[in-house]
PAKOL-497757 format. One record per atom (N, C-alpha, C, O, CB): residue in one letter; x, y, z. Coordinates in steps of 0.1 Angstrom, whole numbers, plus 5000, padded with zeros to 4 digits. Glycine has a CB too. Example, Ala and Ser with C-alpha at 12.3 -4.5 7.8 and 13.67 -1.06 7.14 Angstrom:
<pts>
a513249435078
a512349555078
a513249675078
a514249675085
a511349555090
s512849785071
s513749895071
s512950005079
s513450115080
s514149945057
</pts>
This chain:
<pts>
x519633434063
x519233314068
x518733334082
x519533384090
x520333204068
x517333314087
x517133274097
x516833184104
x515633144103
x516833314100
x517733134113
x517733024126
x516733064138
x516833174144
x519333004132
x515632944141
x515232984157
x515432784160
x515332684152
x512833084161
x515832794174
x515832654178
x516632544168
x516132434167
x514332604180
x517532574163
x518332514153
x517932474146
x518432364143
x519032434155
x516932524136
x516532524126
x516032624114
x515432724117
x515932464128
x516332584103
x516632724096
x515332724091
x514732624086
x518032744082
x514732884093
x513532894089
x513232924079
x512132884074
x513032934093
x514233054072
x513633084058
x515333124052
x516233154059
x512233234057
x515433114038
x516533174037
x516233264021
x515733224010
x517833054037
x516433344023
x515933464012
x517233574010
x517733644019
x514333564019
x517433573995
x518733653992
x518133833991
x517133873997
x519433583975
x518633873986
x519034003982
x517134063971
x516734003961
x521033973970
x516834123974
x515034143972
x514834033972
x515033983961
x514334223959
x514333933983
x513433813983
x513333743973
x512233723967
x512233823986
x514933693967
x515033593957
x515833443963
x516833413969
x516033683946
x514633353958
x515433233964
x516733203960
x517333253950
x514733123962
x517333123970
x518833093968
x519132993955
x518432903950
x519333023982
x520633053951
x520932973938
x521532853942
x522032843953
x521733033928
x521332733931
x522332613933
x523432623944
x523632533952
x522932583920
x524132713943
x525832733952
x525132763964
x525032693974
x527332893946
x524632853963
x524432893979
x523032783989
x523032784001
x523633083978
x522132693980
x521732593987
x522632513994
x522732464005
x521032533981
x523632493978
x524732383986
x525532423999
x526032344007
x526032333976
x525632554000
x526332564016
x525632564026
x526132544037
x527132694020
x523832584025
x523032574031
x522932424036
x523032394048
x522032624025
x522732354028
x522932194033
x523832144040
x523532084050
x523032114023
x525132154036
x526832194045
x526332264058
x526032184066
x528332324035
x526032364061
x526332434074
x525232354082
x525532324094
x526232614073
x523632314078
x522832264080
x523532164088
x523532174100
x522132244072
x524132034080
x525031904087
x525631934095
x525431894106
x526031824080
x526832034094
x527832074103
x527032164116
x527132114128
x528932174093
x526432254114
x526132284131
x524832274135
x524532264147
x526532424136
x523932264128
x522532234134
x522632054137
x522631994148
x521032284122
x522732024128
x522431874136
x523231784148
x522731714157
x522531784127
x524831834144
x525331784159
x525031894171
x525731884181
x527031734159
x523932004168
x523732054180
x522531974184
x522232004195
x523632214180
x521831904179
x520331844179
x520831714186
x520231664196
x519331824162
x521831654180
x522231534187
x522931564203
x522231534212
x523331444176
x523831604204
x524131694217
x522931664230
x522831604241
x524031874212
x522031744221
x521331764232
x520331684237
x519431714246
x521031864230
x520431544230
x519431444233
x520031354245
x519331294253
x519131364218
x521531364245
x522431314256
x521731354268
x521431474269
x523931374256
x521331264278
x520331304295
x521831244303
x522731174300
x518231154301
x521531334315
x522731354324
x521931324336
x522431324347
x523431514324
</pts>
């Protein structure tokens, strides 16, 4: 999986095979869990 700027740019398994059902679904999970409350975070002005 690669991330730039909190967002995932491509995710490609084992010889450039797209990801299966199971492994999208953790893709979507980790997606919610740390990219987006890092996106919200950072919209907070100080």
């Amino acid at each position: 999986m690669e991330i730039r700027e909190n967002r995932i740019i491509q995710t490609y398994g084992f010889e450039n095979e797209l990801p299966t059902k199971q492994v999208q679904s953790f893709i979507d999970a980790f997606k919610d869990e740390k990219l987006i409350k890092k996106r919200k975070e950072r919209k907070v002005a100080v």
